[in-house]
C-alpha positions in Angstrom: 118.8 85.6 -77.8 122.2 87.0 -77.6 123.9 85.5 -74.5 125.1 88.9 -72.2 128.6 88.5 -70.6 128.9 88.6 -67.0 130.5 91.7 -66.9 127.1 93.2 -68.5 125.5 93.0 -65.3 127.7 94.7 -63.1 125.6 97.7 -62.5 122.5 95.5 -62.3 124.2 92.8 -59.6 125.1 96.0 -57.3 121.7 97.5 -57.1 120.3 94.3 -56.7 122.6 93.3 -53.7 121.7 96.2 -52.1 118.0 94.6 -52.2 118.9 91.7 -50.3 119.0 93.6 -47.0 115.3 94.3 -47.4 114.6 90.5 -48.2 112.8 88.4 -44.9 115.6 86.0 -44.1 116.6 83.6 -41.5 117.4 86.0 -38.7 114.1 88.2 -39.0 112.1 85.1 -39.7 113.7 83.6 -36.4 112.2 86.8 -34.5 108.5 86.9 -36.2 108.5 83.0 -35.1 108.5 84.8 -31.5 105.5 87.0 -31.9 102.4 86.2 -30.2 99.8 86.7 -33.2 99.5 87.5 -36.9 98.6 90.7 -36.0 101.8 91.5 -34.4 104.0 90.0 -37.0 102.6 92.6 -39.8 103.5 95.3 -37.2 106.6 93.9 -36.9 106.9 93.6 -40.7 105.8 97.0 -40.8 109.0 98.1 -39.0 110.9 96.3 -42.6 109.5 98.6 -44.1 107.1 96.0 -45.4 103.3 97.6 -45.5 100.1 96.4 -47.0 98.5 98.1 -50.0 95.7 100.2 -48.9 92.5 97.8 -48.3 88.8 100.0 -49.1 87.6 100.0 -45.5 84.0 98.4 -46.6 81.4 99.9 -48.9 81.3 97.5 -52.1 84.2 95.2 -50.6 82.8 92.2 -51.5 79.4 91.2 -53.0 78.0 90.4 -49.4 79.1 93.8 -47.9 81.4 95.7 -46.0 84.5 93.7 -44.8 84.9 91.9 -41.6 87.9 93.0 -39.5 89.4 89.4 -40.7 88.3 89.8 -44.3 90.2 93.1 -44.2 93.4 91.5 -42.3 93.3 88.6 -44.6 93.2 91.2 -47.6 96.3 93.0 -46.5 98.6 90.2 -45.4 97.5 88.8 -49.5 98.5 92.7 -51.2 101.5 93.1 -48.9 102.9 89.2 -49.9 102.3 90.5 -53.6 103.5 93.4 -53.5 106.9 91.7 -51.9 107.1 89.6 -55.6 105.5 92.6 -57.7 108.1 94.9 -56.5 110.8 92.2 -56.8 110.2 91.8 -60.6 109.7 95.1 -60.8 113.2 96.0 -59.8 114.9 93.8 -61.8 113.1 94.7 -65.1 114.5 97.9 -64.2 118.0 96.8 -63.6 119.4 94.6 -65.6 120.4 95.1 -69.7 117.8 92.6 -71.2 114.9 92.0 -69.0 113.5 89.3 -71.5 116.2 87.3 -69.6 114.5 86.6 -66.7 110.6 87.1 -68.0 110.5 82.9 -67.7 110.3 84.0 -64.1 106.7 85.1 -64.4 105.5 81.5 -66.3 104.2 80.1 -63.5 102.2 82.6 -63.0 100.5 82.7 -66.5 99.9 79.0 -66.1 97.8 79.7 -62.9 96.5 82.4 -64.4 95.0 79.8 -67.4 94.1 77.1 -65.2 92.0 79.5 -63.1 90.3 80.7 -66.2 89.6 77.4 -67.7 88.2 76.0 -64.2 86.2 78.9 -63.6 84.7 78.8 -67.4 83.2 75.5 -66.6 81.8 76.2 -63.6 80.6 79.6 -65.5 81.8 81.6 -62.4 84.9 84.6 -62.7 88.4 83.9 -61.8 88.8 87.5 -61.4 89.7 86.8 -57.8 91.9 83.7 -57.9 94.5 85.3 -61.2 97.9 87.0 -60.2 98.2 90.1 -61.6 102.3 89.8 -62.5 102.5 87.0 -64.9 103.5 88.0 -68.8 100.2 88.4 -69.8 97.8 91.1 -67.6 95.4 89.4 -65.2 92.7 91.8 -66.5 93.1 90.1 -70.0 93.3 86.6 -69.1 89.6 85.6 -68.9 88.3 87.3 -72.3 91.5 85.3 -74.2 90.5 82.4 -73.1 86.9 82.8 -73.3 87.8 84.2 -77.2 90.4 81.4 -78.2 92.9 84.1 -78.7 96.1 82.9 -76.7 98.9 84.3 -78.8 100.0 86.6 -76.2 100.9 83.8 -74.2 103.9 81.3 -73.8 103.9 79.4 -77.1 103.5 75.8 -75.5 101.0 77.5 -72.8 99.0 78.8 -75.7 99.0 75.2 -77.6 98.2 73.1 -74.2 95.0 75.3 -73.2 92.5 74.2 -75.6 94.2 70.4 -74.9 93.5 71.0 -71.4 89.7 71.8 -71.9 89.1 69.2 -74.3 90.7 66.5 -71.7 88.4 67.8 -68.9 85.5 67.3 -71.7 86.9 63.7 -72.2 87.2 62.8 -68.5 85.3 65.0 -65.9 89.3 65.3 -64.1 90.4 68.6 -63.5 93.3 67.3 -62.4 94.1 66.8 -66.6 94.1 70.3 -66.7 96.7 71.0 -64.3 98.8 67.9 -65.6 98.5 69.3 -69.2 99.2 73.1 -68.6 102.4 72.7 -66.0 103.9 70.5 -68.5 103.6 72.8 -71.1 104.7 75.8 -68.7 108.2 73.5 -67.7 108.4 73.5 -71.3 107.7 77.1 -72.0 110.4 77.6 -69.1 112.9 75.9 -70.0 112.9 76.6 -73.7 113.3 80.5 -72.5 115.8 79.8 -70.1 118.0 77.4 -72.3 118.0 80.6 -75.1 119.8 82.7 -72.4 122.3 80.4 -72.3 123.0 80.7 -68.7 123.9 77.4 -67.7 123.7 78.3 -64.0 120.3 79.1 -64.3 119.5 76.5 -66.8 121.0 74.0 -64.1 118.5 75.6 -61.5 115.5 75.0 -63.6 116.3 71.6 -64.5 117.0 71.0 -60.8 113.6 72.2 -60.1 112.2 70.0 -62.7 113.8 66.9 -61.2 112.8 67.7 -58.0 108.7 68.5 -58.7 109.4 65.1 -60.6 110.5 62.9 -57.5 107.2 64.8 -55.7 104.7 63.7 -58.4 106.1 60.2 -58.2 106.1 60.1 -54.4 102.8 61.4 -54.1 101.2 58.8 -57.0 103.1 56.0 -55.1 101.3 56.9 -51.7 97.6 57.0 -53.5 98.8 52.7 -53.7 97.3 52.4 -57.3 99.8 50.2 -58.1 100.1 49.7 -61.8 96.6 50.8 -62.5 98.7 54.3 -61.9 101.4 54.2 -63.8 100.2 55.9 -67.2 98.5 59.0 -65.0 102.4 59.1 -63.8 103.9 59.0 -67.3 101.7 61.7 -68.2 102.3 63.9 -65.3 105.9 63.8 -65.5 107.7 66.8 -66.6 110.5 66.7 -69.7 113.9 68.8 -69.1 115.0 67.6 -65.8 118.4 65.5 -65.6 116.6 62.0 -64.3 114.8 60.5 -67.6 111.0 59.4 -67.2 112.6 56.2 -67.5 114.6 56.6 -64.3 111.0 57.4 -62.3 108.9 54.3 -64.3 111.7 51.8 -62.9 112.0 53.4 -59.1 108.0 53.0 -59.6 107.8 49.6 -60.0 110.2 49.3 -56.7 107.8 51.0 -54.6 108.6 53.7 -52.2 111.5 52.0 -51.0 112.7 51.6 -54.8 112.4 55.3 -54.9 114.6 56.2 -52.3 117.1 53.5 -53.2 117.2 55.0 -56.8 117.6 58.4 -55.6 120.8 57.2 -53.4 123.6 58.1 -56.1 122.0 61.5 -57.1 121.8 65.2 -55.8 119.0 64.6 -54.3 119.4 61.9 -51.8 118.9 64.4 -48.9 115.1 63.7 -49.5 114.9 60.0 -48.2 113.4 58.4 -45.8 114.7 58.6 -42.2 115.6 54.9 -41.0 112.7 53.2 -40.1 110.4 56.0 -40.4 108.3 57.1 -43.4 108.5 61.1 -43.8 105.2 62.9 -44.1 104.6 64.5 -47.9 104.9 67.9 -45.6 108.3 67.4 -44.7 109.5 65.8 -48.0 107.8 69.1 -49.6 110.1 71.0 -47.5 113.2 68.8 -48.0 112.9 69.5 -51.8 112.6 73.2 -51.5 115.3 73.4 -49.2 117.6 71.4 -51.8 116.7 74.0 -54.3 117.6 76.9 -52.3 120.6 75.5 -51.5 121.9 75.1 -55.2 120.6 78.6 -55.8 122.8 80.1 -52.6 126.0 78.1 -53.7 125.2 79.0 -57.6 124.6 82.5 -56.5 128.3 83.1 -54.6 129.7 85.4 -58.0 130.2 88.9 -58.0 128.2 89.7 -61.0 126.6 88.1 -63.6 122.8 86.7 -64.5 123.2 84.2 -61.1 122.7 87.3 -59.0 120.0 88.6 -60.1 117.8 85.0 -60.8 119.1 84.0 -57.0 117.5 87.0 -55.5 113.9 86.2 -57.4 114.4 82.7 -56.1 115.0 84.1 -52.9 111.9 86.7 -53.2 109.6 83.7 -53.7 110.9 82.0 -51.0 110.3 84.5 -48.4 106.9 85.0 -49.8 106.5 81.5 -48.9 108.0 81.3 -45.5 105.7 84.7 -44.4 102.6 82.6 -45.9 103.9 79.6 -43.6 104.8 81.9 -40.6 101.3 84.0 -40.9 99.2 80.7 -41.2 100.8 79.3 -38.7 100.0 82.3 -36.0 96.5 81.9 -36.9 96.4 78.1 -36.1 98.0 78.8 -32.9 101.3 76.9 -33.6 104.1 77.0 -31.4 108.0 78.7 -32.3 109.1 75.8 -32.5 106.6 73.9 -34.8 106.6 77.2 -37.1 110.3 76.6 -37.4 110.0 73.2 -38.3 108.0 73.9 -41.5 110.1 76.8 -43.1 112.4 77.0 -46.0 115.8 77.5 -46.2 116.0 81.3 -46.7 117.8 83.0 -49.4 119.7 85.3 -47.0 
């Protein structure tokens, strides 16, 4: 791939700045926290100019019948959050000079897209409702590739890692082999596309985000208390491409907990610790991590044109995706400003 000069996306970094005004940030997110029910925070999205795709009002909704009044609500807060990402990709496709720059955007997506289908097969039910309809390959195709063996339109190392996925769920019963086996191979798929852009700001993003699911996976395996019995399951699950080795995780392992905090003490992310004296619930540590990604992507994004610009605003459009999800689920439980708050991201803009 022929590396574009920053200067290439100058046209394509002013139309997408112009986007960011639309994008649900801190301030509008600090108002929606104020609104009394889910209801009223999609009127007040409404007035964003953010509105729900068209839901069918009942006949043949579902297989059980016309939809309920929540079926229908939870149907358009779901098309109106997709539509927030479709539209996102959408744009920049149509912006910047070489779109295959940024398709490793959309990976994650394929790789959902094939663990649903290979779940789903062995249960012999369809995935039809669980696939996202934006990832490389069209959701509508997904299921009849995998059924057929034919996965050539997919991410080389996605394409390769399927049928290993099956076959490991054949071997062991865990479906949690497949998801092991097809987000490593996705991370790889990633990172191989994004290192051919050679981008180093956004190649210094992914691998950031590598290191950081990383220190996740070996946080949550340490609090299952396996001890050693666990430690291939983490070898395995551990992504390649981030900055901290496997070996650097195997040795904080052995140390416990504490050993992983005290190993993470000289590197970027020491901001995830432990508080003194306190452990930190996986929700908050979750958070922590997300928050020390965005802040990499804000501070990487600070140019006045380049390919930085326009990955930053997909980072941020995925991020207030996940904030509304957050903010929405949270009306419904009946959670207080203050609580809701305490669970979002750091926003884009």
């Amino acid at each position: 791939m022929k590396q574009l000069q920053p200067t290439e996306y100058m046209y394509a970094s002013a139309r997408i700045r112009s986007q960011e005004k639309y994008l649900v940030g801190r301030e509008r997110l600090d108002v929606l926290a104020e609104a009394p029910t889910g209801r009223e925070v999609m009127e007040r999205l409404a007035e964003y100019g953010l509105t729900p795709p068209e839901v069918e009002d009942g006949t043949g909704a579902t297989d059980r019948g016309p939809l309920t009044d929540s079926e229908a609500m939870s149907l358009a807060r779901e098309g109106m959050l997709l539509a927030i990402l479709r539209n996102a990709y959408r744009e920049v496709e149509t912006a910047v000079p070489d779109p295959t720059v940024f398709r490793y955007f959309r990976y994650p997506y394929d790789a959902n897209n094939l663990k649903a289908a290979v779940k789903c097969a062995i249960r012999g039910i369809s995935a039809a409702d669980m696939l996202f309809d934006f990832g490389t390959v069209p959701a509508d195709r997904v299921e009849a590739l995998v059924r057929d063996g034919d996965l050539r339109d997919f991410p080389p190392a996605m394409a390769a890692a399927t049928p290993r996925a099956r076959e490991a769920y054949d071997r062991t019963g865990d479906p949690r082999e497949i998801d092991v086996i097809l987000d490593r191979a996705c991370f790889s798929d990633m990172l191989d596309a994004v290192t051919a852009t050679g981008e180093t700001t956004l190649i210094g993003w992914l691998r950031a985000r590598i290191d950081l699911t990383n220190i996740l996976i070996c946080l949550r395996i340490l609090r299952m208390k396996q001890g050693e019995a666990a430690r291939p399951f983490l070898a395995s699950a551990l992504l390649p491409g981030g900055t901290l080795e496997e070996s650097f995780f195997l040795d904080a392992y052995a140390g416990g907990e504490g050993g992983l905090w005290d190993a993470l003490v000289p590197t970027p992310y020491a901001v995830l610790g432990r508080v003194e004296g306190e452990v930190r619930p996986l929700s908050l540590v979750e958070r922590a991590a997300d928050d020390c990604h965005m802040n990499l992507v804000r501070d990487g994004a600070r140019v006045p044109f380049g390919a930085p610009v326009v990955g930053g605003y997909l980072y941020g459009c995925e991020t207030a995706v996940k904030n509304l999800r957050i903010l929405l689920a949270a009306k419904d439980a009946g959670l207080s400003p203050d609580t809701l708050r305490e669970r979002m991201r750091v926003s884009y803009v």
